[in-house]
C-alpha positions in Angstrom: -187.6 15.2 104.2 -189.7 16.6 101.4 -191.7 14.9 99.4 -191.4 15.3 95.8 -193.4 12.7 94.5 -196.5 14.0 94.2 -195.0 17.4 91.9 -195.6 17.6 88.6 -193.4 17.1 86.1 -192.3 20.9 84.6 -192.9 20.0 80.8 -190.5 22.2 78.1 -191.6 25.9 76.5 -193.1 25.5 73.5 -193.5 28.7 71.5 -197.4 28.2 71.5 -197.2 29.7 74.9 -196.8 33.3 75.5 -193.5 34.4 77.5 -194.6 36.5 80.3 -191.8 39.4 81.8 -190.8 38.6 84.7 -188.1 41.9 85.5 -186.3 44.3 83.2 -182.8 45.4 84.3 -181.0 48.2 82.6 -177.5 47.7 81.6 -177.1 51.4 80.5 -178.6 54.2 78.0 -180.7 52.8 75.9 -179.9 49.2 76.7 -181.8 46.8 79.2 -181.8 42.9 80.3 -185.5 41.6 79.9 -186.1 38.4 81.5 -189.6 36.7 81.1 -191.1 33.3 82.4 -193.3 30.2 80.7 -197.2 31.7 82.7 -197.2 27.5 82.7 -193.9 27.1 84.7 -192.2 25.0 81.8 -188.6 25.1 81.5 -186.7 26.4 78.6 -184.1 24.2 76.5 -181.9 25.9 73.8 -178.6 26.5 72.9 -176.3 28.4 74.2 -175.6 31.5 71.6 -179.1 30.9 69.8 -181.7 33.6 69.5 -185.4 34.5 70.0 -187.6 36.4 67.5 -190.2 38.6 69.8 -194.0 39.8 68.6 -194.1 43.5 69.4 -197.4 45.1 69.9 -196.4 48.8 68.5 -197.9 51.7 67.8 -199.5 50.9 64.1 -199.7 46.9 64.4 -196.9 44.2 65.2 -193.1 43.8 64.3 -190.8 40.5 64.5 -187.6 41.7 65.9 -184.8 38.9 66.5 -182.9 39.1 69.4 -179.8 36.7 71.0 -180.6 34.9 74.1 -178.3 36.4 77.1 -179.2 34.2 79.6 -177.3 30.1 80.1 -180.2 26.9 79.6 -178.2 25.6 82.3 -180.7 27.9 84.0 -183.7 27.3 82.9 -186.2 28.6 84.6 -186.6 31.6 83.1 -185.0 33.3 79.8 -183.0 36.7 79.1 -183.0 38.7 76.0 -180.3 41.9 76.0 -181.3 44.3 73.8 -179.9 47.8 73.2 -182.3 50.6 71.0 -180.5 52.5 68.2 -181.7 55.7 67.0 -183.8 54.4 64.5 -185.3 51.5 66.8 -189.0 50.7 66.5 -189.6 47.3 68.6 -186.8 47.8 70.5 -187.9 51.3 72.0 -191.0 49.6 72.6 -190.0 47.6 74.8 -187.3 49.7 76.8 -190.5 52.3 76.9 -193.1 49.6 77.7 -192.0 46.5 78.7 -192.6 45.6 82.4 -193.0 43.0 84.9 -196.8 41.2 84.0 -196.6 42.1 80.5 -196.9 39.2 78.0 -195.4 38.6 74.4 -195.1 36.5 71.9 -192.1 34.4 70.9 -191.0 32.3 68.2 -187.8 29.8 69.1 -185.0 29.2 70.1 -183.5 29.1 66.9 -180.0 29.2 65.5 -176.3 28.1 64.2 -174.3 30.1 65.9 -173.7 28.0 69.4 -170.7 25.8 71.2 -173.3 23.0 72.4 -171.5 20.4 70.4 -168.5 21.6 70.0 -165.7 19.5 71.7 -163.2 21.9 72.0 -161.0 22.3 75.7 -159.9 25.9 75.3 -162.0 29.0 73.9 -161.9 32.5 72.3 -164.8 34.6 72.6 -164.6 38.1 70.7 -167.2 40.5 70.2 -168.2 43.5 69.9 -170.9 46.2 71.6 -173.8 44.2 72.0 -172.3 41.5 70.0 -171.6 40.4 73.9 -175.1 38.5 74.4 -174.2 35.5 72.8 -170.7 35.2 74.0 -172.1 35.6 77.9 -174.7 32.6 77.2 -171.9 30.5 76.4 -169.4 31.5 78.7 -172.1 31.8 81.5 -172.9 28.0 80.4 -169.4 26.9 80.4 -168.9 28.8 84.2 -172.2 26.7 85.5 -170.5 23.5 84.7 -167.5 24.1 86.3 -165.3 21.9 85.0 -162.1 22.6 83.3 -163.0 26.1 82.2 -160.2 27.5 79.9 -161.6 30.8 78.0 -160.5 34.3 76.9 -163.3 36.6 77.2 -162.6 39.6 74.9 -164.8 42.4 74.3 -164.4 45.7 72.2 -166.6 48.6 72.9 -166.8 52.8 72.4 -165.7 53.7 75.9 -165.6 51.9 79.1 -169.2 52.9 80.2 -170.7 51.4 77.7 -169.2 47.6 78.1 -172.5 45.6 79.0 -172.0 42.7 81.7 -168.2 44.2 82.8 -169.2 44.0 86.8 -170.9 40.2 86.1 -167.8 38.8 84.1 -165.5 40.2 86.2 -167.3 38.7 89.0 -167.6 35.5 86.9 -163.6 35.3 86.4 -162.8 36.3 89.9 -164.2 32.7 91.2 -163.2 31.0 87.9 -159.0 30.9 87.2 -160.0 29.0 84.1 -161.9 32.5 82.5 -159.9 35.7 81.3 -161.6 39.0 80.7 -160.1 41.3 78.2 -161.3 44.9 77.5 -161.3 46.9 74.6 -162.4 50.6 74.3 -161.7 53.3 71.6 -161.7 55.9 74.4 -161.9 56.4 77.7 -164.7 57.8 79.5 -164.2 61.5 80.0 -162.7 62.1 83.8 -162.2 58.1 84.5 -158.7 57.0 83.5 -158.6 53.8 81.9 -155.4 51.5 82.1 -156.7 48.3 79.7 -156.5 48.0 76.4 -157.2 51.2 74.3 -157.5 51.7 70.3 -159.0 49.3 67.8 -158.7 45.4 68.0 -155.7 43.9 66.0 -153.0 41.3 65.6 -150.6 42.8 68.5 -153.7 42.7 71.1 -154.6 39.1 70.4 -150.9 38.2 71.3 -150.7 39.6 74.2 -154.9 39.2 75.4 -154.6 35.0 73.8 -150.8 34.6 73.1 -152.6 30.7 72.5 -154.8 31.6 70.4 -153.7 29.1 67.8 -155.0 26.1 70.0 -158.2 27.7 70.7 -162.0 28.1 69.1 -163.2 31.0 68.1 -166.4 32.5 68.4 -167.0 36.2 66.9 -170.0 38.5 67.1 -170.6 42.0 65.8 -171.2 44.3 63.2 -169.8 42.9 59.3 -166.4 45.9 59.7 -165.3 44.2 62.9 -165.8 41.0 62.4 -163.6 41.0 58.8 -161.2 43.0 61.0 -160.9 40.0 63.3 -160.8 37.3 60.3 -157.9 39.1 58.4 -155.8 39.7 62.1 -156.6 35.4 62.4 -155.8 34.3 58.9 -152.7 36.7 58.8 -151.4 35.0 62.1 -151.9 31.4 60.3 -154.6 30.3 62.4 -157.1 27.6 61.1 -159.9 29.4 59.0 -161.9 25.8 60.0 -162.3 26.8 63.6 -164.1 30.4 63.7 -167.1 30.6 63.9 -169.6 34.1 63.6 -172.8 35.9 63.6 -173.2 39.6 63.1 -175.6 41.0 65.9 -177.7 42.5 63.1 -178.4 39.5 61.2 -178.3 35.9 62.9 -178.5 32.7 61.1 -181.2 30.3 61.2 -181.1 27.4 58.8 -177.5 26.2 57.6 -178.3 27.2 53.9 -179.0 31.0 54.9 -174.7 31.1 56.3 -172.6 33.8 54.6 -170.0 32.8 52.4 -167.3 34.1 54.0 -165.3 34.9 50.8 -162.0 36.4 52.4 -158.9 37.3 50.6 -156.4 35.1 51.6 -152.4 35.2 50.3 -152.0 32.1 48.8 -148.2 30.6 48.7 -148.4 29.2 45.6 -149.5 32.2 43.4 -147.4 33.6 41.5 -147.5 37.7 42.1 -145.4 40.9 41.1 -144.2 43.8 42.5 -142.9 46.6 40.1 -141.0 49.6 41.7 -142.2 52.7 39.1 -139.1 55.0 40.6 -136.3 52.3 40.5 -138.0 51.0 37.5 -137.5 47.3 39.2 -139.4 44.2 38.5 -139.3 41.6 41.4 -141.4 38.3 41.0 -142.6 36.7 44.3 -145.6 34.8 45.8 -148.5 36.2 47.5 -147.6 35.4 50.7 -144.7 37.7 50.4 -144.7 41.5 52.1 -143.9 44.4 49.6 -141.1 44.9 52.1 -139.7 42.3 51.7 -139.7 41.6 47.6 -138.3 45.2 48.0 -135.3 43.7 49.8 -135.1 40.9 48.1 -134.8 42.8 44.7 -132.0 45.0 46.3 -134.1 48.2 47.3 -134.5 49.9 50.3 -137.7 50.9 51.9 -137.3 52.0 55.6 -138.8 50.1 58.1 -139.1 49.5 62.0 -141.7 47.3 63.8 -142.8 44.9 60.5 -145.6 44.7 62.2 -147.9 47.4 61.1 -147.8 49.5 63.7 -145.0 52.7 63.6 -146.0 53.4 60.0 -142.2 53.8 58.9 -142.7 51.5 55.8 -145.8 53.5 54.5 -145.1 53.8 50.3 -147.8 55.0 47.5 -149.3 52.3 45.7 -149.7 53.1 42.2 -151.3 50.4 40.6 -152.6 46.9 41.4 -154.2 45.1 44.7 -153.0 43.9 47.7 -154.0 42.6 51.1 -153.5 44.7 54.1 -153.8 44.0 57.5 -151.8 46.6 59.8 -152.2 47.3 63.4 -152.9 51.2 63.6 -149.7 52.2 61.8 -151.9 53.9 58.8 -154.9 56.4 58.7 -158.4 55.7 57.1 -157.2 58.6 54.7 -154.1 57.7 53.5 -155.3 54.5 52.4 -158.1 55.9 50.1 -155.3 58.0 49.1 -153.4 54.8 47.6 -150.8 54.3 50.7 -150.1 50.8 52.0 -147.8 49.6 54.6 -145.1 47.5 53.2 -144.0 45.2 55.8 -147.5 43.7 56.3 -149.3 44.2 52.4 -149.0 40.9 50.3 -149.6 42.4 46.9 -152.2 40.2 44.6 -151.2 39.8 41.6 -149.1 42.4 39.4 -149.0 45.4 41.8 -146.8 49.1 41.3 -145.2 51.1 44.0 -143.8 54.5 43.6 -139.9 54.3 45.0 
C-alpha cells in the first residue's frame, strides 16, 4: 500500500497566485479551450457557471477580459476557460495568438450569480446559445460527475452545425448518461453536410417537442440579450413560472446581486382590461390581455382566417393600425412585415386599446 501520510495537504487557489497554461485545445475558427494550473499545485473551488476575469499582457499595456469557467470543480485540479475571438477582439486574439503551454497570467475569481450549486431542483433545462455553451457544460459536466439521478435537457442553438462547441463531448456525455438529453439547434446547415436535427430559430413548438416537461423543470439561459428575450417570451407565453429562470448574457455576466438586470418583460396580464377595434368592420370588442386578437375577432362575430393558432403558417397575419401588443410567433411572420405594422392574430395579446384593419 501507499503511504499517504507524509503528502502535503493541496491548499485552495487563491487569486494572489498566477494561473499557469497548462494546454490550449481549439474547438474551431477562432475559438479555443485554455486550461491552466495553480504553479503551487492548489486546487480550485468555485461554482459551477461562475466566471474568471484574466490580466492580458497586449500589445500597448494590459486588459481585464471576463470569461465563464468551462471546466466542472468537481475536477479540480486544474481550470478551463472557453473563449471564442470576434472580429473586433483585443484580449481574446491575444490569447488564441499567444497563449501556450508555460505561459503565465493573471486572474481574478471565481466570481458570479449565475450557478445551480444550491439549487435543489431534480430535473433541469439548459439553453443557450453560441458560446453562451460554457456555463451550461460546467454545470451539466458537474451534474454528469456525480452521477446520481441525472435528469437534464441540454439544448443549444448555434449558426450552422460546425460551429456547435462541445457537440462530440456531450454527445459522448449523454451516450453513458440516460438521465442527459442533447438537443441541437442551427439556422443552417453546413454547406454539403445534411443535417436532420432541429433547423430554424428557437421557439415555443421546439421546446415541446425538445422538453415536452418543461413546466416541472429549472431553467438556465445563456446568450446574447435578442435570444435570451426570445426564450423568456416562448416561457412566459407557455405559462411557465417566471420564478424559476435563471440567465446571464455571455457578454456581460453578473457579479454582485445588486448589478442583476431587471428583467422588465411584457407580460398579458388577465385582469387588464384591453381593446380591440376592427377599423374595416368598424367593431369594438372589449377583452383582457391575455386574450388573442383572433380570438376577440371571433368572439365579436368576425372572421379572420386562421390554421395552426400557433404562430407558425402565417394564415392569421392582419395590419395593425394603431396600438401595442405582445407577440410571440413561431416563424409564421418575417422581420419585415412586422416593422411594416403586421401581427399574427392567433398568438398577439393586444395591450391596451389596439386597431386592426379588417
Amino acid at each position: 500500500m501507499n503511504d499517504m501520510s507524509n503528502k502535503p495537504m493541496r491548499g485552495t487557489w487563491k487569486d494572489d497566485e498566477m494561473l499557469e497554461c497548462v494546454s490550449v485545445i481549439p474547438e474551431m475558427p477562432n475559438v479555443a479551450s485554455f486550461t491552466f494550473r495553480a504553479p503551487s499545485g492548489a486546487l480550485f473551488d468555485y461554482q459551477p457557471g461562475q466566471f474568471l476575469t484574466l490580466e492580458i499582457p497586449v500589445p500597448g499595456g494590459t486588459v481585464h477580459r471576463t470569461y465563464t469557467i468551462s471546466s466542472s470543480p468537481s475536477r479540480p485540479r486544474s481550470i478551463t476557460i472557453t473563449a471564442k475571438a470576434q472580429s473586433d477582439s483585443i484580449g481574446t486574439r491575444w490569447m488564441l495568438d499567444n497563449l501556450k503551454p508555460g505561459v503565465r497570467l493573471k486572474a481574478f475569481g471565481p466570481a458570479g450569480l449565475f450557478t445551480n450549486a444550491a439549487s435543489d431542483a431534480d430535473k433541469y433545462l439548459f439553453i443557450s446559445a453560441g458560446s453562451g455553451i460554457t456555463p451550461m457544460m460546467s454545470m451539466t459536466t458537474c451534474l454528469w460527475d456525480e452521477g446520481t439521478d441525472l435528469d437534464a435537457v441540454f439544448i443549444n442553438c448555434a449558426r450552422v452545425p460546425s460551429e456547435i462547441i462541445f457537440r462530440e463531448r456531450l454527445e459522448q456525455m449523454a451516450s453513458r448518461a440516460p438521465g442527459l438529453e442533447v438537443k441541437f439547434v442551427v439556422e443552417a446547415p453546413d454547406p454539403y453536410a445534411p443535417w436532420t436535427g432541429y433547423q430554424g430559430m428557437f421557439n415555443q413548438l421546439m421546446l415541446g417537442l425538445m422538453a415536452p416537461d418543461y413546466l416541472e423543470r429549472e431553467v438556465y439561459c445563456c446568450g446574447p440579450e435578442p435570444f435570451m428575450q426570445a426564450v423568456r417570451d416562448a416561457l412566459a407565453g407557455l405559462g411557465f413560472d417566471m420564478d424559476r429562470y435563471h440567465q446571464e448574457s455571455f457578454g456581460a455576466p453578473v457579479e454582485e446581486e445588486a448589478d442583476q438586470p431587471d428583467l422588465d418583460d411584457v407580460v398579458p396580464d388577465e385582469e387588464s382590461t384591453a381593446e380591440v377595434y376592427f377599423a374595416q368592420s368598424d367593431v369594438r370588442h372589449k377583452c383582457t390581455e391575455t386574450d388573442t386578437v383572433l380570438a376577440v375577432a371571433r368572439a365579436a362575430g368576425l372572421n379572420i382566417p386562421s390554421g395552426c393558432t400557433f404562430g407558425v403558417c402565417g394564415t392569421c397575419k392582419v395590419k395593425k393600425t394603431g396600438g401595442d401588443v405582445h407577440m410571440v410567433h413561431n416563424g409564421g411572420i418575417s422581420e419585415d412585415d412586422i416593422e411594416a405594422g403586421y401581427v399574427l392574430a392567433c398568438c398577439s395579446h393586444p395591450m391596451g386599446k389596439v386597431s386592426i384593419e379588417i
